[in-house]
C-alpha positions in Angstrom: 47.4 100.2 129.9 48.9 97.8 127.8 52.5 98.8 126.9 53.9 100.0 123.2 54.7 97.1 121.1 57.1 99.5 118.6 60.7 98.8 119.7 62.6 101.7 121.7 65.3 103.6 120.8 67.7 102.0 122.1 66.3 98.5 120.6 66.8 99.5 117.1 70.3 100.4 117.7 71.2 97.5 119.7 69.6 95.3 116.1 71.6 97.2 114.0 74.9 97.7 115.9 74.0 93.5 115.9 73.8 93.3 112.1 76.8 95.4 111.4 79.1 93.8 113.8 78.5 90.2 112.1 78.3 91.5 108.4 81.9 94.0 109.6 83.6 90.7 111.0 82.3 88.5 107.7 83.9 91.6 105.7 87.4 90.9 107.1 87.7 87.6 107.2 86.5 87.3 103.2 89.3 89.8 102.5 91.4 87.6 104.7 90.6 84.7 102.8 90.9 86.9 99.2 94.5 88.3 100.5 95.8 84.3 101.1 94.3 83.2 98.0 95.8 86.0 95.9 99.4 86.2 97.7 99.4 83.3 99.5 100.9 82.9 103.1 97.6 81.8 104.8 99.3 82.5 108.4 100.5 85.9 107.3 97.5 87.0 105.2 95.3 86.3 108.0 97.6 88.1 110.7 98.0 91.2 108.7 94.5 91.6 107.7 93.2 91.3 111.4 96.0 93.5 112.7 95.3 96.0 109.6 91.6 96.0 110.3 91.6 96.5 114.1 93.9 99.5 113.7 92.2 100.8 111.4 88.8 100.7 113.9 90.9 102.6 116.3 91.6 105.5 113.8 87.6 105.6 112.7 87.3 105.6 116.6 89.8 108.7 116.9 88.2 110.7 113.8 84.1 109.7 114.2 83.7 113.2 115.7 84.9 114.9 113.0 82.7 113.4 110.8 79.4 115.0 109.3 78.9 111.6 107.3 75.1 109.8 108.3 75.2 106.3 109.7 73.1 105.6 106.5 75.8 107.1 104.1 78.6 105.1 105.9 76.7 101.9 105.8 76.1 102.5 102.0 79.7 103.1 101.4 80.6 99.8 103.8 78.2 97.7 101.8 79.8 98.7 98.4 83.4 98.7 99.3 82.6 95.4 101.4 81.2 93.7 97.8 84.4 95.2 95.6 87.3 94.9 97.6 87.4 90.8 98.0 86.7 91.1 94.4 89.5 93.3 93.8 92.0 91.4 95.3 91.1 88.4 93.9 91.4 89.4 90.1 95.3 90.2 91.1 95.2 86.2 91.0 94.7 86.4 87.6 97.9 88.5 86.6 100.4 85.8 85.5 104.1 85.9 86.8 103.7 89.6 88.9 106.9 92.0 88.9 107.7 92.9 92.0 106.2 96.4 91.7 103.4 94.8 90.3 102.8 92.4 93.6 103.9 95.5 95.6 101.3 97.7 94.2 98.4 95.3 94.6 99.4 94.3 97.9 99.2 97.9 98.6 95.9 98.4 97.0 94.4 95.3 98.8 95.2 96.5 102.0 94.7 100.5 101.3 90.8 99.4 100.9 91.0 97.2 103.8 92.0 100.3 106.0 89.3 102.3 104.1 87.1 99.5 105.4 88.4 99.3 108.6 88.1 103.5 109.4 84.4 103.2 108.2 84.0 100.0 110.5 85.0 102.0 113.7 83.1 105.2 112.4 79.5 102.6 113.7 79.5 102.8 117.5 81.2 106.1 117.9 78.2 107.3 115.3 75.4 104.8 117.0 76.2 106.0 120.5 75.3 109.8 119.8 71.6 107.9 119.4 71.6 106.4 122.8 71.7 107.8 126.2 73.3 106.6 129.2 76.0 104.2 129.7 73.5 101.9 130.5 72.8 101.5 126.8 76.0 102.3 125.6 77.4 98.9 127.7 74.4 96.9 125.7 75.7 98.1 122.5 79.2 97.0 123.2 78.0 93.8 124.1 75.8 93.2 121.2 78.3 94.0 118.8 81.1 91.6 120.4 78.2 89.2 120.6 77.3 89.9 116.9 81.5 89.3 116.0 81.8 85.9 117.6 78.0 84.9 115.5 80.3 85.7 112.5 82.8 83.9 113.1 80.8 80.6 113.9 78.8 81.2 110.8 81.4 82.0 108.4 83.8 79.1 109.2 81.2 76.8 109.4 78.4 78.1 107.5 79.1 80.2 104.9 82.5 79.7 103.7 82.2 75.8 103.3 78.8 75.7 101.8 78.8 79.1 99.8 82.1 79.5 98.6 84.1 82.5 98.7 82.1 84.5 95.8 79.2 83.7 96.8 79.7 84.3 100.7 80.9 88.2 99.3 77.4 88.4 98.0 75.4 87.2 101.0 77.1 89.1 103.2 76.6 92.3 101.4 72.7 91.4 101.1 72.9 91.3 105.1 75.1 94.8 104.9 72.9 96.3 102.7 69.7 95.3 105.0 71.2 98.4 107.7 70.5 101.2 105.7 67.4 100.2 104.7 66.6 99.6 108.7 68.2 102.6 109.6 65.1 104.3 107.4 62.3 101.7 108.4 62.8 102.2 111.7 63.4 105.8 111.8 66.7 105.7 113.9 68.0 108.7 111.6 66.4 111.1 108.8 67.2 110.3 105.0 66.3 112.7 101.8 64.2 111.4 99.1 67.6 111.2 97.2 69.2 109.3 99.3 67.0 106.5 99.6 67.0 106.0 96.3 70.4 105.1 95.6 70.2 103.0 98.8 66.8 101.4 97.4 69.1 101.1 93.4 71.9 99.9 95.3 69.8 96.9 97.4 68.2 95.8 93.8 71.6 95.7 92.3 73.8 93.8 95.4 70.4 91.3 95.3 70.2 90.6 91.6 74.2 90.3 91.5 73.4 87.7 94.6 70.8 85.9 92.7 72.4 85.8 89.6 75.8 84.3 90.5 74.6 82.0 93.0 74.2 78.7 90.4 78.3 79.6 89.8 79.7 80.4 92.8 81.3 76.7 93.4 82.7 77.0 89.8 84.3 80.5 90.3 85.3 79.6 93.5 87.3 76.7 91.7 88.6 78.7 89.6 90.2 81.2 92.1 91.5 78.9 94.0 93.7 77.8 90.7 94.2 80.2 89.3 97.3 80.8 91.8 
């Protein structure tokens, strides 16, 4: 008999865990990037954030069981927290000569939503592997989302960032983001209400249109960014 051509189970999470690892890593290293435009200290920035963002993994780790949040709901909220909080940080750029409470507190609220970011990042595998049996598949989904982190990485530094620009990178990657929840539906790896759907379906329109809108000025905004510190 000729075999199923639908995907498994375990295929489907293994594309998304894929997708999310990429669009997770993308995520950080924008924020990076925001944090050293905003406050400077590229070294720094970029330590922090990655140390910041792993830790916070860990405590999503520690906490995913405790959760009754979907894998679609916490996609959703990665997608939209992953689109405002580069663009957060970088309007602190535009504050001219910050007190020090005022640097304080934005440095505090850039990397408060980083850790919110992080804790929904690590809530994914710990949520993904109550969908796949055996460690067998659970292995594979590790793999895939390492593999899926060093594709970032590649594509951001030499992809994205150079020919996008920073706004417009923020855009694309919360296209991709946005693409898991409507998979997680499409390929019926967990059951969504009518309601639900719809503010994922209002939310894809939006991040798209906001993509396709600001593309033509993304090298001018990035421009401006970058002087306006």
């Amino acid at each position: 008999m000729m075999k199923s051509l639908m995907p498994t189970n375990t295929t489907k999470i293994l594309i998304v865990l894929g997708l999310t690892a990429f669009c997770s890593i993308c995520y950080e290293l924008l924020i990076g990037q925001a944090i050293a435009l905003t406050f400077g200290g590229t070294l720094s920035a970029y330590t922090l954030t990655i140390g910041i963002f792993l830790f916070s993994m860990g405590v999503g780790s520690l906490v995913a069981n405790r959760v009754t949040v979907g894998f679609f709901e916490i996609e959703l909220l990665i997608t939209i927290l992953g689109l405002a909080a580069p663009v957060l940080i970088l309007s602190f750029a535009s504050i001219p000569e910050m007190t020090a409470f005022q640097l304080f507190a934005s440095k505090l609220v850039s990397f408060g939503a980083l850790s919110v970011l992080g804790v929904l990042t690590g809530l994914e595998i710990p949520i993904a592997f109550k969908y796949l049996s055996g460690n067998q598949d659970r292995t594979r989904a590790i793999a895939i989302d390492y593999l899926g982190s060093f594709a970032a990485g590649l594509v951001f530094a030499f992809v994205m960032f150079p020919d996008f620009g920073l706004p417009l990178s923020i855009l694309v990657v919360s296209v991709l983001n946005m693409a898991v929840p409507l998979l997680i539906v499409f390929l019926g790896i967990e059951k969504v209400s009518i309601v639900k759907k719809a503010a994922g379906l209002i939310l894809a329109v939006i991040v798209v249109a906001l993509t396709l809108s600001h593309g033509l000025v993304a090298k001018t905004l990035s421009n401006f960014l970058v002087s306006a510190k």
